[in-house]
C-alpha positions, 0 to 999 in steps of 0.5 A, a space after each residue: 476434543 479428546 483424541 479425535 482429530 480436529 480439521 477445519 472444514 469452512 473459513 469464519 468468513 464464508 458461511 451464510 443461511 445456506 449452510 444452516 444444519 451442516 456441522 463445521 469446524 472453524 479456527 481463528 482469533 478471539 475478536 471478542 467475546 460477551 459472558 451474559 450469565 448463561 449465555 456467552 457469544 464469542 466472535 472468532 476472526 480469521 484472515 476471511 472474516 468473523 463468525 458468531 460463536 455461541 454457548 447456552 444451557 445445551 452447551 456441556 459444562 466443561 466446554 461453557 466452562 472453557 468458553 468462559 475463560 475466552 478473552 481477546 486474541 486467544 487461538 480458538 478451535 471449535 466444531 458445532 452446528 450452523 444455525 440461524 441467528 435469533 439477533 442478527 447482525 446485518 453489518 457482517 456477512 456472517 451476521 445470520 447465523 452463528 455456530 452452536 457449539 459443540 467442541 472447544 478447543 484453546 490452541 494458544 492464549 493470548 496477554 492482553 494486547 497492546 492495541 484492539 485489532 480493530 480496522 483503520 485503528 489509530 493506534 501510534 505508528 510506533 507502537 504498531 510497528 513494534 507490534 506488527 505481528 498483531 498490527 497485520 491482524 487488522 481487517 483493513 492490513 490484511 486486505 491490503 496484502 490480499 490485494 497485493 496477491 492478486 494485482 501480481 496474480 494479475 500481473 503474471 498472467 497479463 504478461 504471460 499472455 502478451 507473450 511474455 516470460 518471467 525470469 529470475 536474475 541474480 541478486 548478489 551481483 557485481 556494482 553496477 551504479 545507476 545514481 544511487 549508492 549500492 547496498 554491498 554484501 561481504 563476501 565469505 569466500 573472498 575476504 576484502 571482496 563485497 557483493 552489490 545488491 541490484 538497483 535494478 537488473 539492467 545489465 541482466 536486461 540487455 543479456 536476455 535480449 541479447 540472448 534472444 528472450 526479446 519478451 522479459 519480464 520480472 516482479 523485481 526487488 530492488 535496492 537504493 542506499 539513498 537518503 529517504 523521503 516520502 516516496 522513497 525507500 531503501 528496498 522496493 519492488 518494481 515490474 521490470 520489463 524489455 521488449 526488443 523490435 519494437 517502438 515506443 507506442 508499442 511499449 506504451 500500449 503493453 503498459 496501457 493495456 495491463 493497468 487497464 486490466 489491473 483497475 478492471 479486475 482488482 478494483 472494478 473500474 473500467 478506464 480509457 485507453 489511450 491515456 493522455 500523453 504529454 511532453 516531458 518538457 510540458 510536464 516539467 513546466 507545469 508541474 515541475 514534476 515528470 510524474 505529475 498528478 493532473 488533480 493537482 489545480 496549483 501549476 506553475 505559470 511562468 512569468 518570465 517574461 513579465 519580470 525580466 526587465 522589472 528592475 528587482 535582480 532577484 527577478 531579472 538576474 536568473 531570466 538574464 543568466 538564462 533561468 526562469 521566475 515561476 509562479 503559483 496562484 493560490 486563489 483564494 489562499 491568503 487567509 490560510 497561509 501566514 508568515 511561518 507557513 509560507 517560511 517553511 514552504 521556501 525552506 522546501 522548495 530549496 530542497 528541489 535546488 530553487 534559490 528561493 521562493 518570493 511571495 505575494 499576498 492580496 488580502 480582500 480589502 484590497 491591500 497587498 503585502 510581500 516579502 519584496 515590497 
């Protein structure tokens, strides 16, 4: 490009017919790119999208010359006119029109990458962590961060609007143990001395209320040094939030109020309030769970009262010491679970402390077999 200066004018994924004729300058990643002689198409992505790059006849030779030597994941600069696609694409936004390009410029060269940035790519999991750099470049990753941005976008003026502030709390602080083990910071200043890292910031919590800040709240990082499970991490992010003079339907109505406006500006779904309310107790007995997803149709039934006088003790003995026998119908499941699935089921419900887990199977001839028969 000389010594003139380059500037962007337009993301790749943004244009479309009614900017046909306007001289643009885009940058992004090579995608891409297809040599047919003497035509060479060259997509080029950014965070927003991709657009049609396009060299012919009327391109100078030494830019079809660089564009020649375009490969997959190059950093590309490149100025030209907008014009109207003779093939078009109509699976991408951009697909009507391309850019006759006039300028080329290569920022950075790319080695062959380990994986095609593709979207949903099945790419092993290993290997896309090692690689995240270009693993964040996929078009579906990206609207994930994208869709991060906005939900605490919205979180903030939610809150600000119900009258909320946003305040900062210290993350170097003092231990304060609430059921997990604490992430500690040694301290330079003072050797032999550690700092904790917050589990969550509730004593700050009760100071600012204490303070006067009766509406608090704050997009929080939290760290737990626990043992990890699917839904458990060793550093997260929460929406930590304290109201005083208030009562618990307050309280549930704010919560109500900013995941209603949550699904309605992030994803366009518009749902009911009041949710649907339900004991802790109800919760636990049904699904064994105070979180619990009501799609889940297998709940517990207890059958307490069925088998306390039996005469089976594995049955009997925890109704009579005050426990309870729980049971799950699978209708329909016999075919689908075998010995070896049902052994690996047991072994995961002593994770949740059960002593056991007995089982059942009726087949559809009629006869049965258990593991108590």
């Amino acid at each position: 490009m000389g010594q003139k200066k380059f500037h962007r004018t337009h993301y790749c994924g943004t244009v479309r017919m009614a900017d046909v004729g306007k001289t643009i300058s885009v940058c992004g990643w090579v995608q891409r790119s297809r040599n047919l002689g003497s035509l060479i198409f060259t997509d080029l992505r950014d965070r927003t999208g991709i657009i049609q790059l396009a060299f012919d006849e009327q391109t100078p030779k030494e830019i079809f010359d660089t564009a020649f030597t375009l490969r997959a994941e190059f950093v590309v600069a490149a100025t030209g006119v907008l014009r109207e696609r003779s093939s078009k694409n109509h699976e991408l936004p951009t697909g009507d029109v391309e850019v006759e390009v006039t300028e080329l410029k290569i920022l950075a060269k790319a080695e062959t990458p380990p994986f095609e940035i593709l979207e949903d790519s099945d790419v092993n999991d290993t290997l896309r962590l090692k690689y995240r750099y270009l693993d964040l470049r996929r078009p579906d990753m990206q609207r994930g961060i994208l869709m991060r941005h906005r939900i605490t976008k919205v979180t903030r003026d939610y809150f600000d609007e119900q009258g909320f502030y946003e305040i900062e709390t210290p993350i170097l602080t003092k231990s304060t143990p609430e059921g997990a083990r604490d992430y500690l910071v040694p301290s330079r200043m003072h050797p032999g001395k550690f700092y904790a890292l917050p589990q969550s910031p509730q004593q700050y919590k009760q100071l600012l209320m204490l303070s006067g800040f009766d509406r608090y709240m704050q997009i929080v990082r939290c760290f737990r040094d626990e043992d990890l499970r699917a839904d458990r991490q060793p550093e997260f992010t929460q929406i930590d939030l304290e109201m005083s003079f208030v009562d618990v339907d307050d309280v549930i109505a704010v919560n109500e109020g900013y995941l209603k406006r949550v699904f309605r500006e992030i994803l366009g779904v518009e749902v009911s309030v009041p949710f649907q309310r339900m004991p802790w107790i109800e919760a636990m007995n049904r699904f064994g769970s105070d979180k619990p997803d009501l799609r889940f149709g297998f709940e517990l039934k207890d059958i307490s009262d069925i088998v306390k006088d039996c005469g089976f003790g594995v049955f009997s003995g925890p109704v009579a010491s005050g426990g309870s026998v729980r049971l799950i119908n699978i209708n329909g499941g016999a075919e689908k679970f075998n010995r070896k699935k049902i052994d690996k089921l047991g072994e995961f419900a002593k994770t949740y402390q059960a002593k056991g887990l007995a089982w059942l199977r009726w087949n559809a001839d009629g006869s049965s077999s258990s593991s108590y028969a």
